[in-house]
C-alpha positions in Angstrom: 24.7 22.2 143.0 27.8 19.6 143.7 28.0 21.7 147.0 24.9 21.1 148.6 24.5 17.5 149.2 21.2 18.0 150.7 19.9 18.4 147.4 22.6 15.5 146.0 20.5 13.7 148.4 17.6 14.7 147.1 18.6 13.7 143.1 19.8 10.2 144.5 16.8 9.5 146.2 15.0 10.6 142.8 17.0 8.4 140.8 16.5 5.1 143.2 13.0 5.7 142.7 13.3 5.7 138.9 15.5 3.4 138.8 13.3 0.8 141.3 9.8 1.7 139.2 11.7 1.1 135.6 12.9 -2.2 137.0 9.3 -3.1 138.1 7.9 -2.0 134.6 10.7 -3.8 133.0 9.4 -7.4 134.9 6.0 -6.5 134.3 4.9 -7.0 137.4 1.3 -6.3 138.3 0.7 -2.4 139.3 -2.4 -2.8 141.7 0.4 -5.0 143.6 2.8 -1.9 143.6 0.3 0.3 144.6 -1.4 -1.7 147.6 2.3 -2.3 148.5 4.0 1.1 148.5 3.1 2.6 151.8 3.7 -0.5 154.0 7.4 0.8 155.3 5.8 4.0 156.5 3.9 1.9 159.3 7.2 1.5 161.2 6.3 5.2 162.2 3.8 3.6 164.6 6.9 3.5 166.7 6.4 7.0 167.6 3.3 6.4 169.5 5.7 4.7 172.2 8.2 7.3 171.9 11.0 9.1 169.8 13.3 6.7 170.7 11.2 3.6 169.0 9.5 5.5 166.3 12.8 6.7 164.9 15.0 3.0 165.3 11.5 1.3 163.9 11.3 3.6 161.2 15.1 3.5 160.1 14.9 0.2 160.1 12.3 0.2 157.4 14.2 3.1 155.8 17.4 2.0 155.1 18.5 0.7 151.5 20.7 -2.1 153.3 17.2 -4.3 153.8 15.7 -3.9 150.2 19.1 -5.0 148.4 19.4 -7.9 151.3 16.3 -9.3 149.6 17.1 -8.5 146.3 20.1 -9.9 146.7 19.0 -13.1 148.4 16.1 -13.4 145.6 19.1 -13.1 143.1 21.1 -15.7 144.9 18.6 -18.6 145.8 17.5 -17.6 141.6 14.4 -17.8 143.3 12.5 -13.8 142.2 9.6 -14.8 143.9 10.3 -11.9 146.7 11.9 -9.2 143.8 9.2 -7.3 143.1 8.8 -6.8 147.3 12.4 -5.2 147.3 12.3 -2.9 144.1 8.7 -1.4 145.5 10.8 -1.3 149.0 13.4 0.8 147.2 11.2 2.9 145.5 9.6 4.2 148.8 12.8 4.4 150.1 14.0 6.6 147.1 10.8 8.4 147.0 10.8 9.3 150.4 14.3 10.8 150.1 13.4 12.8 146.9 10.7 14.8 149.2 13.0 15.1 151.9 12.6 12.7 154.4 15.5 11.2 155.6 16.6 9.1 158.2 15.4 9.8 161.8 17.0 11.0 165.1 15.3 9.9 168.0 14.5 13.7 169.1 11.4 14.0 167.1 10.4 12.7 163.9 11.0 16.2 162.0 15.1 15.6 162.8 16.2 14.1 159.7 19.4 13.5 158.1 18.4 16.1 155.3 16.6 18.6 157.3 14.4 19.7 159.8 10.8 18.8 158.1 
């Protein structure tokens, strides 16, 4: 298993969900919130309708890890949680989607990923 990193991929993006959810459970924050919440990044994929190009810099940017921890960080920072519990249901997309598969995006088509070919 330590030699195929698509699946490393795969277990790290499990365990950034588990680890995002168990810190939302932990600050009992409210679950409709989480719920009505946890598709949001995927309507960066709008970009598509423009072209490859857009859709897949659009939906990297919503993708990434670096903009969730910005604004967990930041919340952290200012001691002001207020915006926490948008970050850790950020991450746990994020991790989620990884844990199917679904990786970054190459602006070919939106089935190039940095795991596989969907």
């Amino acid at each position: 298993m330590l030699t195929r990193p698509r699946w490393l991929l795969h277990l790290e993006g499990a365990f950034l969900f588990i680890l995002a959810v168990s810190a939302y459970f932990a600050n009992q924050y409210r679950w409709w919130f989480f719920a009505a919440l946890f598709l949001v990044p995927d309507v960066f994929m709008l970009g598509y309708l423009v072209n490859a190009k857009w859709g897949a810099a659009l939906y990297n940017l919503a993708h990434t890890i670096a903009g969730p921890i910005a604004l967990a960080l930041v919340a952290i920072f200012r001691k002001d949680l207020s915006t926490f519990p948008y970050a850790l249901i950020w991450l746990a997309h994020i991790g989620f989607d990884r844990m199917l598969g679904y990786g970054l995006k190459y602006p070919t088509q939106f089935k190039d990923t940095h795991l596989q070919h969907v």
